[in-house]
Biopython code that builds the backbone (N, CA, C, O; Angstrom):
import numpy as np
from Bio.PDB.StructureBuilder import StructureBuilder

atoms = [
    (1, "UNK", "N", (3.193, -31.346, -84.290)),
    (1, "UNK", "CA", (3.090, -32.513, -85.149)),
    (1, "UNK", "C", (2.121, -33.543, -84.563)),
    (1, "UNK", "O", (1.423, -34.278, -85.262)),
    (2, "UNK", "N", (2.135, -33.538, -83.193)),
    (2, "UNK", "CA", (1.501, -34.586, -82.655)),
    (2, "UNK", "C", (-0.266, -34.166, -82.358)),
    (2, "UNK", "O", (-1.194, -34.948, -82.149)),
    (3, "UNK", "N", (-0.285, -32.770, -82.428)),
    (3, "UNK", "CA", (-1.663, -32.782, -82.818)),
    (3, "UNK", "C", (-2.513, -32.557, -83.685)),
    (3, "UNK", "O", (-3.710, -32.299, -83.562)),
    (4, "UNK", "N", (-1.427, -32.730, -85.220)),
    (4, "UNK", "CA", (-2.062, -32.528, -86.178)),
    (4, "UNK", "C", (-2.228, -34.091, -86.551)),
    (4, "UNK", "O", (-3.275, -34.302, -87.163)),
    (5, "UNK", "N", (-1.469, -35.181, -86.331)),
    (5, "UNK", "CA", (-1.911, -36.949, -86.018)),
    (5, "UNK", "C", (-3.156, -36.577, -85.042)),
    (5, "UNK", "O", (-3.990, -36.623, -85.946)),
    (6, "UNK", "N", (-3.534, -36.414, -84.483)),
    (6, "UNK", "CA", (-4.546, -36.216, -83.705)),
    (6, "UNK", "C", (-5.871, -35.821, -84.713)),
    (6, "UNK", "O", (-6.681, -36.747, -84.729)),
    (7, "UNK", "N", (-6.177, -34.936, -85.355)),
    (7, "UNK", "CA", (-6.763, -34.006, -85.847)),
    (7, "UNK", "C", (-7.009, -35.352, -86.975)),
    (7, "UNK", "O", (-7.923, -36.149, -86.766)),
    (8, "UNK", "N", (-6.202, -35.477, -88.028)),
    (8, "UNK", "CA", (-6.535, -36.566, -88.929)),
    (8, "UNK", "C", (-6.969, -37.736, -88.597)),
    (8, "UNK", "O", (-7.926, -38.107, -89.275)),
    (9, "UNK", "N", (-6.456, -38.768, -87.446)),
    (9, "UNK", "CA", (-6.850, -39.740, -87.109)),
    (9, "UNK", "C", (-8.166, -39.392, -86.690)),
    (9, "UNK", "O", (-8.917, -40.108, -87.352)),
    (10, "UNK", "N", (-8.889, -38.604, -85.871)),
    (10, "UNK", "CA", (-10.212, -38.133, -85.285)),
    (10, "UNK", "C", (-10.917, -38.523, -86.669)),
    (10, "UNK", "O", (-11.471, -39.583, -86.961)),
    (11, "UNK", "N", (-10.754, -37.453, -87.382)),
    (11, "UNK", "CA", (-11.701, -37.237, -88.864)),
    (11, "UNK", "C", (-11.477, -38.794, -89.316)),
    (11, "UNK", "O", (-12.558, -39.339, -89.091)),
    (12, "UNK", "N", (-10.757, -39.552, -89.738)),
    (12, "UNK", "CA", (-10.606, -41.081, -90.192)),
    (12, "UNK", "C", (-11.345, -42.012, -89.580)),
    (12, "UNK", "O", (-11.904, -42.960, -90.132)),
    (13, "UNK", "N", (-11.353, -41.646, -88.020)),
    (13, "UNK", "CA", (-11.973, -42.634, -87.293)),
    (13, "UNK", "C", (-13.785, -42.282, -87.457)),
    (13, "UNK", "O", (-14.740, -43.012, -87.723)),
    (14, "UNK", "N", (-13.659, -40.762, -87.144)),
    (14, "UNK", "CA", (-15.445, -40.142, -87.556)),
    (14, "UNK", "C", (-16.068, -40.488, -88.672)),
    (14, "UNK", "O", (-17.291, -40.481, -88.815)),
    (15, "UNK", "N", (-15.044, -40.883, -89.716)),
    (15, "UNK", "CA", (-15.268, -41.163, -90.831)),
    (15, "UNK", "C", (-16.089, -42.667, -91.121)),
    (15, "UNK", "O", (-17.104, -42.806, -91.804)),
    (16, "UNK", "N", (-15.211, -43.902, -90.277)),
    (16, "UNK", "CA", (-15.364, -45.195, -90.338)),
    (16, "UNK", "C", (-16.469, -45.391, -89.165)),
    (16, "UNK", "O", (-16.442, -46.587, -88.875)),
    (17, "UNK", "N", (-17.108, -44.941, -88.636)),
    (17, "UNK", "CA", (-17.468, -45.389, -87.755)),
    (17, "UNK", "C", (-19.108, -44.925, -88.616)),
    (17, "UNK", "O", (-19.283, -43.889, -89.256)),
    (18, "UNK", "N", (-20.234, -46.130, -88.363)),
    (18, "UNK", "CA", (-21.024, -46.397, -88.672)),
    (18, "UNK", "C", (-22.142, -45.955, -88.047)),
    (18, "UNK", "O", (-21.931, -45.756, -86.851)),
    (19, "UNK", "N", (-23.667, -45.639, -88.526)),
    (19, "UNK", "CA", (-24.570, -44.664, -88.042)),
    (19, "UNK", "C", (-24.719, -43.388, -87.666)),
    (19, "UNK", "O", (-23.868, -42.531, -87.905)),
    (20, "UNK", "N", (-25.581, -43.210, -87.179)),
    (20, "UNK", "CA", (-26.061, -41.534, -86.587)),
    (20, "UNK", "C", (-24.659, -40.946, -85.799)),
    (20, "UNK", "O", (-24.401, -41.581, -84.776)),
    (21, "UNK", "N", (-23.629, -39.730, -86.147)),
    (21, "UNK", "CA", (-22.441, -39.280, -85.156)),
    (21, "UNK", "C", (-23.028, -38.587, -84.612)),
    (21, "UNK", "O", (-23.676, -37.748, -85.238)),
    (22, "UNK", "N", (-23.069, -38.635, -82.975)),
    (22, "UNK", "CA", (-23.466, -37.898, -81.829)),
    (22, "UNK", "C", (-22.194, -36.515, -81.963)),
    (22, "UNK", "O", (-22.370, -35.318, -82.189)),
    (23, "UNK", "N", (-21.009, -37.246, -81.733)),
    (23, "UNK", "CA", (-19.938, -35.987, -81.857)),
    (23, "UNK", "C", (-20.244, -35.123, -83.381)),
    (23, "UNK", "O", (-20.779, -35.497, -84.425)),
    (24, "UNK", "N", (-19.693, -33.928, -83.002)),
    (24, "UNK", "CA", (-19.967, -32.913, -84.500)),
    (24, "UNK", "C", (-18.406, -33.257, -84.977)),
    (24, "UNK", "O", (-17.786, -34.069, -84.291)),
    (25, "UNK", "N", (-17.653, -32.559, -86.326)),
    (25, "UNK", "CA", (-16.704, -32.819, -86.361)),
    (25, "UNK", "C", (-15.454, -32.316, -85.491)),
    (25, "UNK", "O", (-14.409, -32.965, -85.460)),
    (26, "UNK", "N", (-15.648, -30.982, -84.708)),
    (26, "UNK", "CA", (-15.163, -30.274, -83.362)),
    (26, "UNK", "C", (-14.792, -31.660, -82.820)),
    (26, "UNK", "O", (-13.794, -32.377, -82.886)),
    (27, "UNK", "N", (-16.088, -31.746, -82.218)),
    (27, "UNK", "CA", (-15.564, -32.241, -81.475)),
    (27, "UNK", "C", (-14.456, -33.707, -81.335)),
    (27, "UNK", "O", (-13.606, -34.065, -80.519)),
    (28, "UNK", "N", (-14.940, -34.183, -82.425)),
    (28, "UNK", "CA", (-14.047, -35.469, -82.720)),
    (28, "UNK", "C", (-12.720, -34.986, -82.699)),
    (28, "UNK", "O", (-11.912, -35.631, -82.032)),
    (29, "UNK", "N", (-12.211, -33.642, -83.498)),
    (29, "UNK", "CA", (-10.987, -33.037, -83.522)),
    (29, "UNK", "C", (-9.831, -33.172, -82.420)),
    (29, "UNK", "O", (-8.748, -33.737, -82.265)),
    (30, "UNK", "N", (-11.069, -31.966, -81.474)),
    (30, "UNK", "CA", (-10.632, -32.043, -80.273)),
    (30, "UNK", "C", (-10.331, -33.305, -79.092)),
    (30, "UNK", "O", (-9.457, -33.298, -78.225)),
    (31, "UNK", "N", (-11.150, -34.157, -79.315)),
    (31, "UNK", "CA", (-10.819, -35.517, -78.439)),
    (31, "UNK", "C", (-9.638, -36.154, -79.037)),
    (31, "UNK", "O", (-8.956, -36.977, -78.426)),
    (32, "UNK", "N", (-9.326, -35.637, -80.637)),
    (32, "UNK", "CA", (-8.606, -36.459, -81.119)),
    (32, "UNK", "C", (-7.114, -36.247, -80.768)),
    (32, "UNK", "O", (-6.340, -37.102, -80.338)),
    (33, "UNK", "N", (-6.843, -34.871, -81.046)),
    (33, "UNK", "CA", (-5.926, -33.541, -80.422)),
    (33, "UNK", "C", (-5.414, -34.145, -78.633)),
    (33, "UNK", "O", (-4.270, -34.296, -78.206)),
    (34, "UNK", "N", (-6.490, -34.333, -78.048)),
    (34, "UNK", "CA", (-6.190, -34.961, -76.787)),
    (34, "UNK", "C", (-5.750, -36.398, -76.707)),
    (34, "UNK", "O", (-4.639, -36.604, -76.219)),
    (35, "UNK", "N", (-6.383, -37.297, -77.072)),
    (35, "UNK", "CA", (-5.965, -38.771, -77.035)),
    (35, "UNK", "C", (-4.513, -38.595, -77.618)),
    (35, "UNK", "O", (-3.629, -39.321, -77.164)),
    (36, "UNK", "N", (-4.283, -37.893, -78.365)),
    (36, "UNK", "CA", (-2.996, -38.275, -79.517)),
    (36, "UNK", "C", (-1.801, -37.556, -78.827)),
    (36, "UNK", "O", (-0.687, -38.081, -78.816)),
    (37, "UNK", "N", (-2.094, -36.109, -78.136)),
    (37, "UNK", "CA", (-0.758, -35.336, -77.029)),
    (37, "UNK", "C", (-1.155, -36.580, -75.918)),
    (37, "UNK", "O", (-0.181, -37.333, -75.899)),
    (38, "UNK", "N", (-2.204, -37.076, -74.997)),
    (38, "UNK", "CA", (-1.916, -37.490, -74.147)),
    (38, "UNK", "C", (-0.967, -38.988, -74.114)),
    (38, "UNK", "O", (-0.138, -39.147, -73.218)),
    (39, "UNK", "N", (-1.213, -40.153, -75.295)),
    (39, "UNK", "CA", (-0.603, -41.400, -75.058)),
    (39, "UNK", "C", (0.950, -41.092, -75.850)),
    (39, "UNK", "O", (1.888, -41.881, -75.733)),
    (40, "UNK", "N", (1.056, -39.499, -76.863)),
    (40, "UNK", "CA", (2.462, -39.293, -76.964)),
    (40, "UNK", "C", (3.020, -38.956, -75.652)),
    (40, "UNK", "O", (3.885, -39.654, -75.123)),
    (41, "UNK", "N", (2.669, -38.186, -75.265)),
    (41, "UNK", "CA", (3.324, -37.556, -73.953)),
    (41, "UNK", "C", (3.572, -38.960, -73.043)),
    (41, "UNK", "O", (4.706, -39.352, -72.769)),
    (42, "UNK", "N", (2.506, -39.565, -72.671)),
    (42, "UNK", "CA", (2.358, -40.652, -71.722)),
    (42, "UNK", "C", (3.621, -41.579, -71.954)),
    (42, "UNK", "O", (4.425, -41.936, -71.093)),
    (43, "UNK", "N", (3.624, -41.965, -73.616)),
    (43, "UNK", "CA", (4.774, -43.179, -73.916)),
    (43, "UNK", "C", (5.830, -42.805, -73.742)),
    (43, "UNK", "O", (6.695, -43.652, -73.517)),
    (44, "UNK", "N", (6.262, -41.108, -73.781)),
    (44, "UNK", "CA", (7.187, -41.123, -73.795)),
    (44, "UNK", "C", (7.777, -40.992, -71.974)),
    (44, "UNK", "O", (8.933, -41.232, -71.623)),
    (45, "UNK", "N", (6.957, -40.679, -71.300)),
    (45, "UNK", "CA", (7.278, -40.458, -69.903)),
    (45, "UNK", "C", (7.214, -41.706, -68.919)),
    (45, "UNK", "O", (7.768, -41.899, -67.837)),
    (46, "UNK", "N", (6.196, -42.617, -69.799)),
    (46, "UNK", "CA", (6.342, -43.930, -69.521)),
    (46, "UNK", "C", (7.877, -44.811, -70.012)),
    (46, "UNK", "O", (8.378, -45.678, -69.295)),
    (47, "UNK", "N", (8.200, -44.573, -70.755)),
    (47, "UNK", "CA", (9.677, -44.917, -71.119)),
    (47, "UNK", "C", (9.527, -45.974, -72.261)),
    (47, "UNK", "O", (10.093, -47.066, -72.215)),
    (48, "UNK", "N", (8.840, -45.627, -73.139)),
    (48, "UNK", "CA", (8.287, -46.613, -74.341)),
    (48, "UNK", "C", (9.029, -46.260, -75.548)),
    (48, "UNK", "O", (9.603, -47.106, -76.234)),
    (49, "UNK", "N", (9.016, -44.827, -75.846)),
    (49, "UNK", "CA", (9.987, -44.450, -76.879)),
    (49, "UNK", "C", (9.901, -42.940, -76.982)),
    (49, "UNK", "O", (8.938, -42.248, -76.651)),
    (50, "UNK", "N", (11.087, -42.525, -77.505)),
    (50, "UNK", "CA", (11.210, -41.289, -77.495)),
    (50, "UNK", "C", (10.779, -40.327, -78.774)),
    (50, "UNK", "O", (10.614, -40.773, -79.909)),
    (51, "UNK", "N", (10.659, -39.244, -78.490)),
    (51, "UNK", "CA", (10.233, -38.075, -79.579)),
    (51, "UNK", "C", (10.619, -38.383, -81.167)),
    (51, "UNK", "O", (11.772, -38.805, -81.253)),
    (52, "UNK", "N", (10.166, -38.312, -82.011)),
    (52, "UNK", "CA", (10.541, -38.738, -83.233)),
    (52, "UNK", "C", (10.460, -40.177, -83.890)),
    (52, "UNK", "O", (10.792, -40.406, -85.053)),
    (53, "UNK", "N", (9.904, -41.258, -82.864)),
    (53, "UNK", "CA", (10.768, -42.534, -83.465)),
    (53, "UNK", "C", (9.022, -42.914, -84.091)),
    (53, "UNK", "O", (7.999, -42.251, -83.920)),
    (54, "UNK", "N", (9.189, -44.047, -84.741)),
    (54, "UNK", "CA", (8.399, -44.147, -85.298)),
    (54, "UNK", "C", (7.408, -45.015, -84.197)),
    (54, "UNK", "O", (6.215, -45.095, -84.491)),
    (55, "UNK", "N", (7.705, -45.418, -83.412)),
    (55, "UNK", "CA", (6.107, -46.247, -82.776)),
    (55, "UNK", "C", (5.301, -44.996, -81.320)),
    (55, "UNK", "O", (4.448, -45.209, -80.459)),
    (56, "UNK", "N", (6.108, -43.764, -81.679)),
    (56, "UNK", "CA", (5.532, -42.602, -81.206)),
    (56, "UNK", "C", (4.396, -42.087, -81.880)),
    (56, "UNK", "O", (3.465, -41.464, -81.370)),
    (57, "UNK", "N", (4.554, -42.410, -83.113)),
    (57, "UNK", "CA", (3.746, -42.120, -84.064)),
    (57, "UNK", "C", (2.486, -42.731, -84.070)),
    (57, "UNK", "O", (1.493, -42.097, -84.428)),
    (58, "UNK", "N", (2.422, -43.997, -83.678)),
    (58, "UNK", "CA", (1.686, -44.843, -83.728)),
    (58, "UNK", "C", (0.902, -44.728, -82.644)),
    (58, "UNK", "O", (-0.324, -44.621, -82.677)),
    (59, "UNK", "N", (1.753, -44.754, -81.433)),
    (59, "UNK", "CA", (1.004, -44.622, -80.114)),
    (59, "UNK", "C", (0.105, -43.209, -80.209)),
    (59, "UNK", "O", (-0.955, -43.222, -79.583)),
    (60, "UNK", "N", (0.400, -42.168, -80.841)),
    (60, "UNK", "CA", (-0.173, -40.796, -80.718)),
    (60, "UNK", "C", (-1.239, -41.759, -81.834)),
    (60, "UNK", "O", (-1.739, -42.505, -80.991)),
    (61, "UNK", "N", (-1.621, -42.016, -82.641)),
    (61, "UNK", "CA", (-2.577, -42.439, -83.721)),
    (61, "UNK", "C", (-3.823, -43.436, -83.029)),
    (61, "UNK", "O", (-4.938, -43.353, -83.546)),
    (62, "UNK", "N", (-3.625, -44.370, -81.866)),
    (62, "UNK", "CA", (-3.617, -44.976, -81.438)),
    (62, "UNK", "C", (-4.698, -44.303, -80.105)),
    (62, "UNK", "O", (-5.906, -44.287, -79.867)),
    (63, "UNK", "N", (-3.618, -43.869, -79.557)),
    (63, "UNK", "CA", (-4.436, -42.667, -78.425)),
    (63, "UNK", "C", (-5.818, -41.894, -78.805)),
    (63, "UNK", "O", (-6.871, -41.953, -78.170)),
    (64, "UNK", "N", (-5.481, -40.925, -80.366)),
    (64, "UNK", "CA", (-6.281, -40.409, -81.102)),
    (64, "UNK", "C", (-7.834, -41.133, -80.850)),
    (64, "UNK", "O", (-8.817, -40.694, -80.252)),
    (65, "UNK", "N", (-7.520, -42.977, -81.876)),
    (65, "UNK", "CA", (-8.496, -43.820, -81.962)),
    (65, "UNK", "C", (-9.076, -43.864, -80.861)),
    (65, "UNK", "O", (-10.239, -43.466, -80.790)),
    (66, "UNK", "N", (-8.523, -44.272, -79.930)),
    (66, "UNK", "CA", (-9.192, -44.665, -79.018)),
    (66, "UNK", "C", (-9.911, -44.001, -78.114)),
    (66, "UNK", "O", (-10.857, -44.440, -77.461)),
    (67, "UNK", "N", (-9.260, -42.516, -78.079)),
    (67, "UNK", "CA", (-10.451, -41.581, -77.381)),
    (67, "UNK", "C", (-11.245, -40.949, -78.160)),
    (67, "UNK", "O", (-11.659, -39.892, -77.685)),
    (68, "UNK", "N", (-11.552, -41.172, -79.027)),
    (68, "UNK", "CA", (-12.684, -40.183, -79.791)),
    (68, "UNK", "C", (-13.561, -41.509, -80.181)),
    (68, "UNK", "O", (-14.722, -41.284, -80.521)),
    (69, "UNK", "N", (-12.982, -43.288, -80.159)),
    (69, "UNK", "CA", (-14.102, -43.821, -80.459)),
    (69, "UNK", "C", (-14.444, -44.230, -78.688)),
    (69, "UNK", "O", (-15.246, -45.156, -78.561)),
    (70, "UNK", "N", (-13.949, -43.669, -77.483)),
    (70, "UNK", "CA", (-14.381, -43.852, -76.040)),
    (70, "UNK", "C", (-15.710, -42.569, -75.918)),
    (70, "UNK", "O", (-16.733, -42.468, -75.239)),
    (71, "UNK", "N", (-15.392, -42.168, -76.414)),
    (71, "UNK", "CA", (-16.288, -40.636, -76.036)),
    (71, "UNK", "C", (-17.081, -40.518, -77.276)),
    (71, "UNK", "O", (-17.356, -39.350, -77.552)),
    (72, "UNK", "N", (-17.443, -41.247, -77.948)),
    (72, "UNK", "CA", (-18.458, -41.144, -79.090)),
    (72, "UNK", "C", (-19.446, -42.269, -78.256)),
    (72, "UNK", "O", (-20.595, -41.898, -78.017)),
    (73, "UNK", "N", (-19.024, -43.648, -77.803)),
    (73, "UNK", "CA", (-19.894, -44.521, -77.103)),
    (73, "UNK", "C", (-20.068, -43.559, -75.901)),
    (73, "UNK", "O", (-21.218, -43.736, -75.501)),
    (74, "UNK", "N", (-19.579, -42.814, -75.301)),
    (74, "UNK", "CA", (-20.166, -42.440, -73.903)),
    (74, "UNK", "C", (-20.781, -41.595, -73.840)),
    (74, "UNK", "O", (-21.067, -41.388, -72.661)),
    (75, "UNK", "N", (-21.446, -40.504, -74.861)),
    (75, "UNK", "CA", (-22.187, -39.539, -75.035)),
    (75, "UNK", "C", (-23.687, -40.069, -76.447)),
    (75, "UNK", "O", (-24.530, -39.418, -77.064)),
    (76, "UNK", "N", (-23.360, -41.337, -76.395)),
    (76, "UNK", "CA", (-24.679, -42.243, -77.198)),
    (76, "UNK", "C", (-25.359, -42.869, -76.604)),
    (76, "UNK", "O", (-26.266, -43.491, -77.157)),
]
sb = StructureBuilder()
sb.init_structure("model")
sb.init_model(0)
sb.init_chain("A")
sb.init_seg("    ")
for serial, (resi, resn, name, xyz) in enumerate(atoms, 1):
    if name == "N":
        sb.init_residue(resn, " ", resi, " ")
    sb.init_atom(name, np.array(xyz, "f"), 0.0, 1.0, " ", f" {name:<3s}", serial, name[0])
structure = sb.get_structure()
């Protein structure tokens, strides 16, 4: 579940983001897939909230954003 939030948020964010995309859509996927298991996994081992709740959701969406728009500036 948490890396298919991954997968959509990527494409949403590839979507909004303005000018020439260095990333192909792969790859946005994949960063997205990662940001979104890593800050789920993270929040929850960090002790933020557990599996299912709803600001898990968010944080995985969140994670998504933020690494696929980190790694779109760092390969431009």
């Amino acid at each position: 579940m948490i890396a298919l939030v991954g997968v959509l948020a990527a494409l949403a964010v590839r979507a909004m983001m303005p000018g020439k995309q260095i990333m192909g859509p792969l790859g946005a996927t994949i960063a997205g897939i990662v940001g979104s298991v890593g800050a789920g996994y993270g929040g929850q081992a960090l002790g933020w909230f557990r599996m299912g709740e709803p600001l898990g959701f968010v944080g995985a969406v969140l994670g998504a954003i933020v690494l696929v728009f980190a790694v779109s500036r760092f390969f431009r």
